[in-house]
Structure formats: structure tokens, C-alpha cells
N, C-alpha and C positions, 0 to 999 in steps of 0.2 A: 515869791515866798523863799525864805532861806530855812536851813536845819544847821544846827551845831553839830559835829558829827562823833565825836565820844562823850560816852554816857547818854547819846540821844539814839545817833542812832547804831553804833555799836558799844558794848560792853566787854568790860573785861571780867572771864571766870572766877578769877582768885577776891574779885569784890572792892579791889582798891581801885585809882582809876587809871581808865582805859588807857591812856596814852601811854602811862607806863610800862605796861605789860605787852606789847603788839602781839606774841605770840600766843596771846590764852585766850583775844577778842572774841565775840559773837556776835552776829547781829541782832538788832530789836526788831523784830521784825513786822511790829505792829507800827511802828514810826518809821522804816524803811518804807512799805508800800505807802504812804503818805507822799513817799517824792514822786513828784512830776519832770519829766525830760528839763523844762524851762526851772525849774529850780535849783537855786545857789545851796554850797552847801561850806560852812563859814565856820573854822576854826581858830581858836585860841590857844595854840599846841608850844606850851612854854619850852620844850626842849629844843625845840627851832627844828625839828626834824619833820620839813616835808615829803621826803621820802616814807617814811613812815605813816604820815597821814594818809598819802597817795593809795598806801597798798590798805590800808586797813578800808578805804572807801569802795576801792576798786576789789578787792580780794574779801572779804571780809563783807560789806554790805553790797558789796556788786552791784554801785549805781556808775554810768559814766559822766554823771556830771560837773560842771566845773566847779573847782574847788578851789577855797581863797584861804590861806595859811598867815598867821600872821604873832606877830610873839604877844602882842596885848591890845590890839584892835575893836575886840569886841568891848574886853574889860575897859580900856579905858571911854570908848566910846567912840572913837576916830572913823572909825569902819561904819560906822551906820548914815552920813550924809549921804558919801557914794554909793550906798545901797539903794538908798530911797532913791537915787536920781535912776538908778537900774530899773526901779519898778516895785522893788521889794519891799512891801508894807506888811512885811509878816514874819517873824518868827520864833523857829519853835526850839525849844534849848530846856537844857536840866539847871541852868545856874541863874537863880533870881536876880542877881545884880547884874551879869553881862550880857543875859541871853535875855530878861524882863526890862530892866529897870533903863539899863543904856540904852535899847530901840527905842522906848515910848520915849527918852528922852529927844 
């Protein structure tokens, strides 16, 4: 199983999105306990900062698991063959087109 990890499973206070904002984040904390050790957790972070991802997954929802950053991987669809050959037939995301529509594709 994979998660998207802003707006799924961290958010940002101020209401716009999370990526933006690193320092106002929360966690969801009802889609954080959802992750399992063995689960991927799969970003679409246009600012190319994965540093920023890093801490907001690590600091912010405090999981340690691996994390895949990528500037449009999910959107465009590229990212989801290699997923599937990982094992990952699942996942869970806020964005109908990259997080729905690209995996079933």
C-alpha cells in the first residue's frame, strides 16, 4: 500500500496546501495510523524540495518509512508501473486524478 503524504496524511493550518506551508503542518492523524511499517509513502512535491518532505513525514507525521519524492510521477502516471512491481496495489491520496485515476490506470 502506498499514501500521498500532504493533504493525506499531513495538513497545513492556514488551509492552503500543505507543501507550502512546512511550518504550520499537522498530522491527519486518522490516515497516519493507517500506515504500516512495509508501506510506501509517495509524493508529488512540485517545489522539488525533498528535504522538506523528509521532515514533514519524519517530524510532522512521525512515520519512518520510505519515502519516494518526485516532481510529477504520480500526476503524470510514470510512478505507478514500478509500484505495482513493489507489491503496491493500493492507494490512498486526496487528488482524484493522480492519486485515483493514474493508479487504476
Amino acid at each position: 500500500m502506498s499514501f500521498d503524504l500532504f493533504d493525506t496524511l499531513v495538513a497545513a493550518r492556514c488551509g492552503g496546501p500543505a507543501g507550502d506551508h512546512l511550518d504550520e503542518l499537522f498530522p491527519i492523524a486518522a490516515n497516519v495510523a493507517k500506515v504500516r511499517p512495509r508501506d510506501l509513502i509517495v509524493s508529488d512535491f512540485y517545489v522539488n524540495n525533498l528535504a522538506g518532505a523528509e521532515r514533514a513525514l519524519r517530524t510532522v507525521a512521525k512515520l519512518p518509512n520510505e519515502l519516494i519524492v518526485t516532481p510529477d510521477g504520480k500526476a503524470s502516471g510514470a510512478i505507478w508501473p514500478g509500484l505495482v512491481k513493489r507489491g503496491v496495489f493500493f492507494h490512498l491520496g486526496d487528488n482524484i486524478e493522480s492519486d485515483v485515476k493514474r493508479p487504476r490506470e
